[in-house]
C-alpha positions as CSV (number, residue, x, y, z in Angstrom):
1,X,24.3,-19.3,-22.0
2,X,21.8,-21.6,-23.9
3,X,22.4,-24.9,-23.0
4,X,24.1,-27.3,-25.6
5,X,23.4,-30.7,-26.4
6,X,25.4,-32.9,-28.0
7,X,23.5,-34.7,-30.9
8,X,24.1,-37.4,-33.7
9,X,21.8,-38.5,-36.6
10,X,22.5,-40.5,-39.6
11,X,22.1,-39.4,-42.9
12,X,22.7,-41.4,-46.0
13,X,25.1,-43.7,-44.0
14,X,27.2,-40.4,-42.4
15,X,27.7,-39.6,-38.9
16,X,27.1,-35.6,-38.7
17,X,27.8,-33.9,-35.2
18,X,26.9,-30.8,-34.0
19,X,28.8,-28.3,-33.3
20,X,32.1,-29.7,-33.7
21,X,34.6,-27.2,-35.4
22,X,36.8,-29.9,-36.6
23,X,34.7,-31.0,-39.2
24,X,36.5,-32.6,-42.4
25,X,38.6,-30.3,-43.6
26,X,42.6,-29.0,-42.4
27,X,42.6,-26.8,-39.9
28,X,42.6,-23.1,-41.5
29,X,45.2,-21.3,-39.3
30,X,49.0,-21.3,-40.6
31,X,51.1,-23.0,-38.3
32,X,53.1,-20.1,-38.0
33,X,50.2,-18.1,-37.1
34,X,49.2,-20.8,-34.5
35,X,52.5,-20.2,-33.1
36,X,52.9,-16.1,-32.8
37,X,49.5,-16.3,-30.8
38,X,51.2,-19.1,-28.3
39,X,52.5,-17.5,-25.3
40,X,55.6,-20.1,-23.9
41,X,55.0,-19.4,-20.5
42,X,52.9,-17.4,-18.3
43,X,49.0,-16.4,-18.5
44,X,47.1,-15.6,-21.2
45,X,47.8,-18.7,-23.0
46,X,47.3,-17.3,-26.3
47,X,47.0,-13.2,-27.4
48,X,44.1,-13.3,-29.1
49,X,40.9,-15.1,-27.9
50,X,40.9,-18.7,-30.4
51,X,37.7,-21.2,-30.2
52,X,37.7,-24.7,-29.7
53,X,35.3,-27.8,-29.4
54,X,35.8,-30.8,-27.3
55,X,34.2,-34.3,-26.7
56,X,33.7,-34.4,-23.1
57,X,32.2,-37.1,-21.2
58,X,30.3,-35.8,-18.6
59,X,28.7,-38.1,-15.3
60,X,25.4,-38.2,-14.3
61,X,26.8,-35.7,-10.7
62,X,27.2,-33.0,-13.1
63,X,25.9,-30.4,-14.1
64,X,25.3,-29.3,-18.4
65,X,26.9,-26.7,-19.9
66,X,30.4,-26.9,-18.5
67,X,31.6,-23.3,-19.4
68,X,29.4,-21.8,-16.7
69,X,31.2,-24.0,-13.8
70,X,33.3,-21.9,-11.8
71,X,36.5,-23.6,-13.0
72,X,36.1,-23.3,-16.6
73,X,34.3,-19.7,-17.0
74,X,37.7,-18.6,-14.6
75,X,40.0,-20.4,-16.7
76,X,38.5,-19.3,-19.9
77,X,39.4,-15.6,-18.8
78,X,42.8,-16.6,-17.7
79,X,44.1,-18.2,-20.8
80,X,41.7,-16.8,-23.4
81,X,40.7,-19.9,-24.7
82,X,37.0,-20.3,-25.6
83,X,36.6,-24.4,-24.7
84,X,33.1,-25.0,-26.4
85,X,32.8,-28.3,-24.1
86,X,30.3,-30.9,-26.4
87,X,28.7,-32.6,-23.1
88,X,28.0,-36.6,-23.7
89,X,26.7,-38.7,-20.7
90,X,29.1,-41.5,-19.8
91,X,26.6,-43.6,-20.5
92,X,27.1,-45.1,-23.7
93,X,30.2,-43.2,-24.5
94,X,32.3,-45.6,-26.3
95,X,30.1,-46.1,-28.7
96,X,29.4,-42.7,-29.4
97,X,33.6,-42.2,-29.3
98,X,33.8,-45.2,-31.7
99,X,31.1,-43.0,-33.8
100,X,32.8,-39.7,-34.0
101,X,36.2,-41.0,-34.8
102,X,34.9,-43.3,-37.3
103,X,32.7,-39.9,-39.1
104,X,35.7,-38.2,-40.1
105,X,34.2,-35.2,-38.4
106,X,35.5,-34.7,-34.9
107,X,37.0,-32.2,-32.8
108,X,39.7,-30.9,-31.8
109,X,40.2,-33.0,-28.5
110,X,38.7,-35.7,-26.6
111,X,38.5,-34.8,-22.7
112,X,37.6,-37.1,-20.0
113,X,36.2,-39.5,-23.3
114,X,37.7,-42.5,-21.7
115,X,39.6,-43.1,-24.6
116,X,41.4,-46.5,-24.0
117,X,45.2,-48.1,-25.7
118,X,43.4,-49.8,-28.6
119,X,41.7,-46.3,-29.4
120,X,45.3,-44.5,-28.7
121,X,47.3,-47.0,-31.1
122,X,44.8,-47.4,-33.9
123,X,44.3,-43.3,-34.2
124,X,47.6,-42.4,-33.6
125,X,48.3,-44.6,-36.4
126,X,46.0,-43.0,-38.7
127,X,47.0,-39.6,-38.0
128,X,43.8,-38.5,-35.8
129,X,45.2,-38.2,-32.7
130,X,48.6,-36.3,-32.7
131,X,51.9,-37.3,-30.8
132,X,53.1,-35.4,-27.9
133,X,56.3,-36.9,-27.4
134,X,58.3,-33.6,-28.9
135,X,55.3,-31.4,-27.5
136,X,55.7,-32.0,-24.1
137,X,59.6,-31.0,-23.7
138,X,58.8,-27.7,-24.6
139,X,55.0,-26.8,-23.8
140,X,54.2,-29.6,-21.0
141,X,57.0,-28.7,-17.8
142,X,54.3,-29.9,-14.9
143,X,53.5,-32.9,-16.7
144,X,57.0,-33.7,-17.9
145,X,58.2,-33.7,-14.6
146,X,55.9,-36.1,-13.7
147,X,56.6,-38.6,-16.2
148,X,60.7,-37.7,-15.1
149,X,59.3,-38.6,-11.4
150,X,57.4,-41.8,-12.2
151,X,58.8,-44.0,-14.5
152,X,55.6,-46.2,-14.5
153,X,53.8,-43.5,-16.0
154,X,55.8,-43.1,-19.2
155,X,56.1,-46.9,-19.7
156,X,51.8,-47.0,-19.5
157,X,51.2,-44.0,-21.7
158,X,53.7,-45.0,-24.2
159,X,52.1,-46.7,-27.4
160,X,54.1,-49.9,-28.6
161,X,55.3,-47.1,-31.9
162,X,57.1,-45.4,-29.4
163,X,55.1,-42.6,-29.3
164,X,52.5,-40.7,-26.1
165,X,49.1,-40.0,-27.8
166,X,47.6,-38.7,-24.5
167,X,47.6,-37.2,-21.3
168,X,46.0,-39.2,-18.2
169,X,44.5,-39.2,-15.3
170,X,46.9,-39.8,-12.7
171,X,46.8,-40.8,-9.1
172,X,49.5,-40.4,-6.9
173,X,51.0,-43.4,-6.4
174,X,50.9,-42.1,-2.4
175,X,47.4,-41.5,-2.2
176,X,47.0,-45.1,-0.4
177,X,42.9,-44.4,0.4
178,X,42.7,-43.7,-3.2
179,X,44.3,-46.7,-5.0
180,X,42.6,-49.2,-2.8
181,X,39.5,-49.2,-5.0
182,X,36.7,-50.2,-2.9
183,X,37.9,-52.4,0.6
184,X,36.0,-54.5,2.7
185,X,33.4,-52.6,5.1
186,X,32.4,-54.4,8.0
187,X,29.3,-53.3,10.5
188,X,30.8,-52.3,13.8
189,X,27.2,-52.4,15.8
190,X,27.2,-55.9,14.3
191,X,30.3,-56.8,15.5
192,X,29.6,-55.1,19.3
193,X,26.6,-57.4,19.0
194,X,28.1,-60.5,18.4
195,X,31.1,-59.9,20.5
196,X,33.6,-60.4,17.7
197,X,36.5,-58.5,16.6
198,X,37.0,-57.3,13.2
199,X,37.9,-60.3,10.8
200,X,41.6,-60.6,10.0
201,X,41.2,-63.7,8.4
202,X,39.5,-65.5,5.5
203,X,38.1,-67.9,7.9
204,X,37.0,-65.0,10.2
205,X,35.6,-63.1,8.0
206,X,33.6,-66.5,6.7
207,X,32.1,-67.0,10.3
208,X,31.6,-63.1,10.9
209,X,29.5,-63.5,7.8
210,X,27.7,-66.8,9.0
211,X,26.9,-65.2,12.6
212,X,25.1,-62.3,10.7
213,X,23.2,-64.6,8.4
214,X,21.9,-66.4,11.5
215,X,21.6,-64.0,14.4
216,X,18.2,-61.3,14.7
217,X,19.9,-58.0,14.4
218,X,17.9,-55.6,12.6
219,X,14.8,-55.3,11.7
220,X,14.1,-57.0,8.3
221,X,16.0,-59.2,6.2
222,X,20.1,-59.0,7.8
223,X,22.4,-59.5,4.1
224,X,25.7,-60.8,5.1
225,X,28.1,-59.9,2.4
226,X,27.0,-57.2,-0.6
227,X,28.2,-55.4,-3.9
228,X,27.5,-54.5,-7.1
229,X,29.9,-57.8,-8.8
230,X,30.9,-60.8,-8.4
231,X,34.0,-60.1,-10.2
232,X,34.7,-57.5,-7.6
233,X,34.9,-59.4,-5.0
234,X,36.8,-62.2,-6.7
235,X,39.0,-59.6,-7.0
236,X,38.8,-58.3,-3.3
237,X,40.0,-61.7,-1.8
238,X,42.2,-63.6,-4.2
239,X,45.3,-61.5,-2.4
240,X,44.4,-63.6,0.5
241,X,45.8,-66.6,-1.9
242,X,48.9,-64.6,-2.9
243,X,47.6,-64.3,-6.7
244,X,47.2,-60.5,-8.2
245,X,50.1,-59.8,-7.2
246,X,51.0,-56.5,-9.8
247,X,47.1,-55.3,-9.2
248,X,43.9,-54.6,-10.8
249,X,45.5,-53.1,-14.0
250,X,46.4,-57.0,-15.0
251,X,43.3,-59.3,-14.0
252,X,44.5,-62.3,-15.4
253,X,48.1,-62.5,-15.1
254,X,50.9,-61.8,-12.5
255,X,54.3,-63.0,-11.5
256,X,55.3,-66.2,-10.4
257,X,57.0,-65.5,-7.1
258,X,58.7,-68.4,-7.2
259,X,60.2,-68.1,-11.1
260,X,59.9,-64.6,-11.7
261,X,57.9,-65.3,-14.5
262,X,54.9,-64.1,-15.8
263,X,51.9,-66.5,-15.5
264,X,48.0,-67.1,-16.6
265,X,46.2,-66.4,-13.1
266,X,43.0,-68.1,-13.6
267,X,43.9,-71.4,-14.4
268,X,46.0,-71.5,-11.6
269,X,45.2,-74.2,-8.4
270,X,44.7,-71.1,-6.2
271,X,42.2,-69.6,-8.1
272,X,40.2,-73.0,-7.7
273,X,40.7,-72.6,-4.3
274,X,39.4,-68.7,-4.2
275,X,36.3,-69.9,-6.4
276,X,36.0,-72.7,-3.9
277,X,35.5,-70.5,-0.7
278,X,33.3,-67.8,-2.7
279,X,31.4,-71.0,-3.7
280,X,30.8,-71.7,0.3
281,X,30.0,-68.0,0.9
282,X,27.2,-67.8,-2.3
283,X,25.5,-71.2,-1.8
284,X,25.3,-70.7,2.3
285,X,23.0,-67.8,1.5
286,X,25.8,-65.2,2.4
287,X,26.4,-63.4,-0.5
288,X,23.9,-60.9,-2.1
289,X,21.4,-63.3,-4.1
290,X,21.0,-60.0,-6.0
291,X,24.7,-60.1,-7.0
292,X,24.5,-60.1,-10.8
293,X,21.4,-58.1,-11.3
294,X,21.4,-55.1,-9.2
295,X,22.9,-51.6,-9.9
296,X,24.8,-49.3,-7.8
297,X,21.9,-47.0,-6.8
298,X,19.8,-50.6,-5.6
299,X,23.2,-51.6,-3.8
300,X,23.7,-47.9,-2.1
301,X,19.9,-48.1,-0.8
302,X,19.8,-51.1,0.7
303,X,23.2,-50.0,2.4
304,X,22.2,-47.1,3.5
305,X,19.0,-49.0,5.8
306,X,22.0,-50.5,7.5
307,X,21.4,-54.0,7.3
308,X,24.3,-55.1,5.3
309,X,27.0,-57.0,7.2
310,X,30.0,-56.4,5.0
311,X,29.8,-54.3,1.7
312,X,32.5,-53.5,-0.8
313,X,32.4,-49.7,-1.3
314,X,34.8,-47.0,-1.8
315,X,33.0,-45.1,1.6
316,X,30.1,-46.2,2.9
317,X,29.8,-42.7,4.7
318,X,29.5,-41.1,1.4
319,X,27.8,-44.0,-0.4
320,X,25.5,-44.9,2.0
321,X,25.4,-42.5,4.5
322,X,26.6,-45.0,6.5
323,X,29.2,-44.0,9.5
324,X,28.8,-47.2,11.2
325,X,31.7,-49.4,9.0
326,X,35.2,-50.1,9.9
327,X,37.6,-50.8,7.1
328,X,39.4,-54.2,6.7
329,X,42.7,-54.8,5.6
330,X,44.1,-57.6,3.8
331,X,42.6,-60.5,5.3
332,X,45.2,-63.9,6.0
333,X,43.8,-66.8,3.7
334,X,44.3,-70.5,4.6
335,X,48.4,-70.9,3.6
336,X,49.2,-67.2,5.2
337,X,49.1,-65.0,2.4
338,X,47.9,-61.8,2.9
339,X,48.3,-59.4,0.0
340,X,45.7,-56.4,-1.2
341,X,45.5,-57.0,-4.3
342,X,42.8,-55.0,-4.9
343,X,44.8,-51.7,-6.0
344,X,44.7,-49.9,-8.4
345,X,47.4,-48.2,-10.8
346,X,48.5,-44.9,-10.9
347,X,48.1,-44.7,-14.4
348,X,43.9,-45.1,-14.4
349,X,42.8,-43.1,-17.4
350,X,45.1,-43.6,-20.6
351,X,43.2,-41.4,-22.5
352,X,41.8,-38.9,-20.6
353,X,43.0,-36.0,-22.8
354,X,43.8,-36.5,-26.6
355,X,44.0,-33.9,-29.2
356,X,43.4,-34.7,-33.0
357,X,45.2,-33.4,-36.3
358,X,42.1,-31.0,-36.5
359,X,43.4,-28.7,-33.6
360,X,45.0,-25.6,-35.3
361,X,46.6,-25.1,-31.6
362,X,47.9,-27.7,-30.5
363,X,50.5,-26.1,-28.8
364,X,48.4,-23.8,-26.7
365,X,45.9,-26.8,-26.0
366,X,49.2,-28.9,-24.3
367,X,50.0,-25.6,-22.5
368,X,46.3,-25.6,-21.8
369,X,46.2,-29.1,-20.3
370,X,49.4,-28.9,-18.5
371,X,48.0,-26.4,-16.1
372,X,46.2,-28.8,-14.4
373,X,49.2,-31.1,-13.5
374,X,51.3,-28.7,-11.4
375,X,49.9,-27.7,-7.6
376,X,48.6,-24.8,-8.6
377,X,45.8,-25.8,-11.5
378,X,45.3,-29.2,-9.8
379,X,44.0,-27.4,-6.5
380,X,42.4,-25.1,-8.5
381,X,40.9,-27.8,-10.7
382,X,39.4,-29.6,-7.6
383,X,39.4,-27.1,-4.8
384,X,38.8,-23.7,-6.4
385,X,39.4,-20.3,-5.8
386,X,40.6,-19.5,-1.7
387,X,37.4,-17.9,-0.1
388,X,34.8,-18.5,-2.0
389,X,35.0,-22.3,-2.4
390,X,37.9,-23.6,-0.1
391,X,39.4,-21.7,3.2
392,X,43.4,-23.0,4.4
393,X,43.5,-24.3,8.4
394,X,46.3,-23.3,10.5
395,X,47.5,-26.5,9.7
396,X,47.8,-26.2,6.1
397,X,45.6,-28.6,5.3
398,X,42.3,-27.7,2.9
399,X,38.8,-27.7,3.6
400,X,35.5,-26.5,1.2
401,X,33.3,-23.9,2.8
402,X,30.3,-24.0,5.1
403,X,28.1,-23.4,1.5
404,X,29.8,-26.6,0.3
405,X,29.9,-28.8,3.0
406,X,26.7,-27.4,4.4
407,X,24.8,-25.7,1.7
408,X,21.9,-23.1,2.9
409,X,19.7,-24.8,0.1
410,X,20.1,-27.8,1.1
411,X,21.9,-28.9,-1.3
412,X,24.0,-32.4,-0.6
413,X,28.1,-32.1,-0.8
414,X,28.3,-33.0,-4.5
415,X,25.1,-31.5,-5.4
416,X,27.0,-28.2,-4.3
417,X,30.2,-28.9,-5.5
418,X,28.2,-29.6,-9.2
419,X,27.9,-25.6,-9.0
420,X,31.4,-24.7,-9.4
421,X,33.6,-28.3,-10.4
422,X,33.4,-30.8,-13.4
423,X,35.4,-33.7,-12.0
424,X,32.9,-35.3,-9.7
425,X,32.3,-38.6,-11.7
426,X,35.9,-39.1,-12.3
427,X,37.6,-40.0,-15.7
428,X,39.1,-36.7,-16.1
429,X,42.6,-35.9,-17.4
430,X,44.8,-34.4,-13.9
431,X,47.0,-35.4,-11.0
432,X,45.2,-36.3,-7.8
433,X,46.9,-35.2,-4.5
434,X,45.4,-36.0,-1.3
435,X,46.5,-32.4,0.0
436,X,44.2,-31.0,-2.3
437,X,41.8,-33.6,-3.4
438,X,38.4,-33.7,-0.2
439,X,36.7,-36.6,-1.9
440,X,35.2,-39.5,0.0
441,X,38.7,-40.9,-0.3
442,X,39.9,-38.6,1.6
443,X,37.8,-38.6,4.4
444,X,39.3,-40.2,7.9
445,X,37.5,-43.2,8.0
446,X,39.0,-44.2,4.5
447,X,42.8,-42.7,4.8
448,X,42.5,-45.2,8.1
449,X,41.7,-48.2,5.8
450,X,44.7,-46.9,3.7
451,X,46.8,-47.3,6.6
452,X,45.8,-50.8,7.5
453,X,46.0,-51.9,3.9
454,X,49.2,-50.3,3.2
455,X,51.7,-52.9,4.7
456,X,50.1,-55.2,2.5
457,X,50.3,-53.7,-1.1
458,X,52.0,-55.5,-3.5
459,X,55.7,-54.5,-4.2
460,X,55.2,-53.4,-7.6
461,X,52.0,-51.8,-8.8
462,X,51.6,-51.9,-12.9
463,X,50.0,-50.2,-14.8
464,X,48.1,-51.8,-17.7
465,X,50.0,-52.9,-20.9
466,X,50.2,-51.8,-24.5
467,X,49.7,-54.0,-27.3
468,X,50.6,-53.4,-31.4
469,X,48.4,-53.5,-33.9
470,X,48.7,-57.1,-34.6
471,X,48.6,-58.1,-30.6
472,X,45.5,-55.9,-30.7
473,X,43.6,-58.0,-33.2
474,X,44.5,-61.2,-31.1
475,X,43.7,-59.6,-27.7
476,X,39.9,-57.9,-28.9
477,X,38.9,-60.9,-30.7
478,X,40.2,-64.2,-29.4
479,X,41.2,-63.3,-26.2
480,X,38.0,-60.9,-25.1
481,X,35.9,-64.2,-26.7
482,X,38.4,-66.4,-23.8
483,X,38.1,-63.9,-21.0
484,X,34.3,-63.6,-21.7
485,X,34.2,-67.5,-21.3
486,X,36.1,-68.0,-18.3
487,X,34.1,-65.1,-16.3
488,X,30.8,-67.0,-17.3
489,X,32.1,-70.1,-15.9
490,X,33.4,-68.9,-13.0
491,X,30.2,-67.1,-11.9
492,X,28.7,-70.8,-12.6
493,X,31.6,-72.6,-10.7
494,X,30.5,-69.7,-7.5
495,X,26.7,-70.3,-7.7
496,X,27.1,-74.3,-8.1
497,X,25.3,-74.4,-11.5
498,X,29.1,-75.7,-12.8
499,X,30.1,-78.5,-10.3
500,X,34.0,-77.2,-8.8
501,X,35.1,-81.3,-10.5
502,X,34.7,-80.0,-13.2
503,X,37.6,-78.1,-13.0
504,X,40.4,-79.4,-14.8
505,X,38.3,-79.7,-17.7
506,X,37.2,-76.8,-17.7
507,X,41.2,-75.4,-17.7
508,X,41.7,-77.6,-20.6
509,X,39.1,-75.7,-22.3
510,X,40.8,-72.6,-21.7
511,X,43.8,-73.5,-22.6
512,X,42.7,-74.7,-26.2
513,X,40.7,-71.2,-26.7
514,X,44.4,-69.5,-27.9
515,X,46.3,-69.6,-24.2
516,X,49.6,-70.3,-25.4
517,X,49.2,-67.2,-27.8
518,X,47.8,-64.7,-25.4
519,X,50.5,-65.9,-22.9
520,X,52.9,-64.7,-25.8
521,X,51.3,-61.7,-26.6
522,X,51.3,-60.7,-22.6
523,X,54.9,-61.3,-22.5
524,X,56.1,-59.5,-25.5
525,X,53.9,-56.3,-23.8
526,X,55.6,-57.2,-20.6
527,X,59.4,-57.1,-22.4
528,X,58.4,-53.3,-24.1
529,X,57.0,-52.3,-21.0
530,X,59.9,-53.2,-18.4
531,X,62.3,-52.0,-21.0
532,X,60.3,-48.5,-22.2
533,X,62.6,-45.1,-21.5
């Protein structure tokens, strides 16, 4: 198959794509046609062969030219559905979303496009992306059940008019190792060395990081505490002062456990005191110097010469091939609080799979979709066919073969994997299982971290909230111009270039940025989202 690129040029002010079938026009099959082709149930999909185009973000781990993965060229033959998958790098994909939608010439669905709740509510409005409310009764049985089984999951993916614009990627909500984002790692041969155990609390970990700063362990330069944020780790450890309490989904609000209430997080006296101790850590020389600046692949090197005392990763096994790490759990900060807030939802990708008004099928593409949310599609999806890709131990339990896991070519895991699988990367539209899912997350070291962590998740777990058109305004404009401000100042406030007295003032600025309105905003979301059926 000649590979395919997805191109764009401008011409007289007009977006044209290639090879998109949507273009402007209606689509030019009856719907009753549409309809006599659509099998209900069962496999092939559809009786005779149809064609179809979609945007599909694609990671840098993959592979071009989709249709010749194992999965899809299978799956093509199974439903007879031609998927002509238009391959754009992650990099720079929303603007090049924002483009296609905004050309009037787009496909006939988005897939793993990273399409997010403003792009959900503003299309859906317009027509371009179609509801699937009534669609999903009768076409969608896997992924109804699902929403049936997790409330949370219909309250996220419902727009504030009511209606479900997408499908999602979807993690289960027992898949500890998996929400937990990316824990604290700490060096075991570092702690042997210095004869301490692994940090439990804040102040622990503070003097595990000072011993590594100041003791001759390695060769080289030791670094006491990396990652590829700041932000990150502000969000690691603020559990440890009881804020974040509803998770990573709402960064800047959670409930008052005292009032119930919801409240602004970062303005809070806590938060001072978080920004305080990473204040300690960055100007005693034990956070990354190279904290703003360096990218994933810099951060992953310099891991993987093992000279990193604690690193926030998802695996350092897989990351850095690094098997020298234990995972922490929530660490204890200075009043006794000692929640992980540092968890993600369920609910990660809101718009993982949409399909616009230029899809002649769109019952056949739910059908087509809904595959990959029951057990059978999803380990097909990320495990593939039994024997060739994946073998079953006595125990049930899956594993990838020998030309996987050690590949005659010497290829690495994922280069390997890249040969038959599209999801490595992420951002696709599916249910993730750990029964069938042999990521890093997976692996023992991490489902052990899982463990620790898991008596200290929070109690409830949201998922991000959905705004109207009018919230949506407020909350890209005002509120992105506040939230941009008060991540500036605190990176100053950790660094010391903003003196911590100048605190209260620099609330007060917040505050007159629009506060009182956001707050509003965040509670009428809150009110639809606690009350969504």
């Amino acid at each position: 198959m000649m590979k395919k690129q997805f191109t764009t040029m401008m011409l007289t002010g007009t977006l044209l794509l290639a090879g998109c079938s949507g273009g402007s026009s209606a689509p030019t099959v009856s719907k009753e046609d549409a309809l006599a082709n659509t099998n209900a149930t069962g496999f092939p999909i559809v009786n005779e062969a149809i064609d179809l185009t979609f945007f599909t973000g694609k990671a840098t781990a993959n592979n071009d030219n989709f249709e010749e993965r194992m999965v899809w060229s299978t799956y093509q033959d199974q439903t007879k559905m031609n998927i002509n998958f238009e391959e754009v790098p992650f990099e720079g994909l929303s603007e090049k979303v924002n483009l296609t939608l905004a050309s009037q010439d787009y496909p006939d669905a988005f897939y793993s496009a990273r399409l997010n709740s403003k792009d959900l509510t503003t299309y859906g409005k317009q027509g371009v992306f179609i509801p699937l409310n009534d669609l999903l009764e009768e076409y969608a049985p896997n992924f109804s059940k699902l929403l049936d089984e997790n409330p949370d999951l219909r309250k996220g993916l419902t727009m504030a008019d009511g209606n479900i614009y997408a499908f999602p990627s979807f993690y289960d909500p027992e898949f500890t190792s998996l929400l937990i984002g990316t824990p604290i790692w700490v060096k075991q041969s570092f702690l042997d060395e210095l004869g301490m155990e692994a940090p439990t609390t804040t102040e622990e970990f503070y003097q595990y990081l000072k011993a590594v700063k100041e003791n001759d362990l390695v060769e080289g330069e030791e670094i006491a505490f990396s990652g590829t944020s700041l932000d990150n780790m502000i969000m690691q450890l603020r559990g440890s002062w009881g804020v974040g309490n509803r998770g990573l989904a709402h960064k800047h609000v959670d409930v008052d456990p005292e009032t119930g209430e919801l409240r602004f997080t970062r303005t809070l006296d806590e938060y001072k005191e978080i920004l305080t101790y990473m204040n300690k850590l960055y100007t005693e020389g034990l956070i990354d110097q190279d904290i703003f600046t360096q990218s994933g692949a810099e951060f992953n090197a310099k891991g993987a010469e093992g000279r990193i005392g604690a690193v926030l990763t998802g695996n350092p096994v897989t990351q850095m091939t690094q098997d020298d790490y234990v995972g922490l759990g929530a660490l204890e900060g200075p009043d006794g609080d000692s929640l992980y807030s540092h968890v993600k939802q369920s609910l990660m990708h809101i718009g993982a799979f949409a399909i616009t008004d230029r899809n002649p099928y769109p019952e056949a593409t739910v059908r087509w979709m809904d595959h990959f949310f029951g057990d059978e599609g999803a380990t097909f999806y990320f495990m593939g066919k039994e024997g060739e890709t994946y073998n079953v131990a006595e125990d049930g339990k899956l594993a990838y073969t020998e030309n996987i896991t050690n590949n005659p070519d010497g290829l690495s895991q994922d280069q390997a994997l890249a040969e038959y699988f599209t999801w490595l990367g992420g951002s696709y539209p599916g249910i993730v299982k750990q029964k069938y899912f042999n990521g890093s997350e997976a692996l023992p070291n991490a489902v052990e971290t899982g463990d620790r962590i898991e008596p200290h998740l929070p109690e409830e777990i949201w998922n991000a909230f959905n705004y109207t058109d009018e919230e949506l305004q407020f909350m890209s404009s005002t509120a992105a111009d506040m939230e941009t401000f008060i991540g500036e100042n605190e990176a100053k406030f950790v660094t010391g270039e903003k003196p911590l007295s100048e605190w209260d003032s620099y609330v007060e600025q917040v505050e007159s940025m629009g506060l009182d309105q956001y707050m509003e905003i965040e509670n009428a979301a809150y009110e639809r989202y606690t009350t969504a059926e």
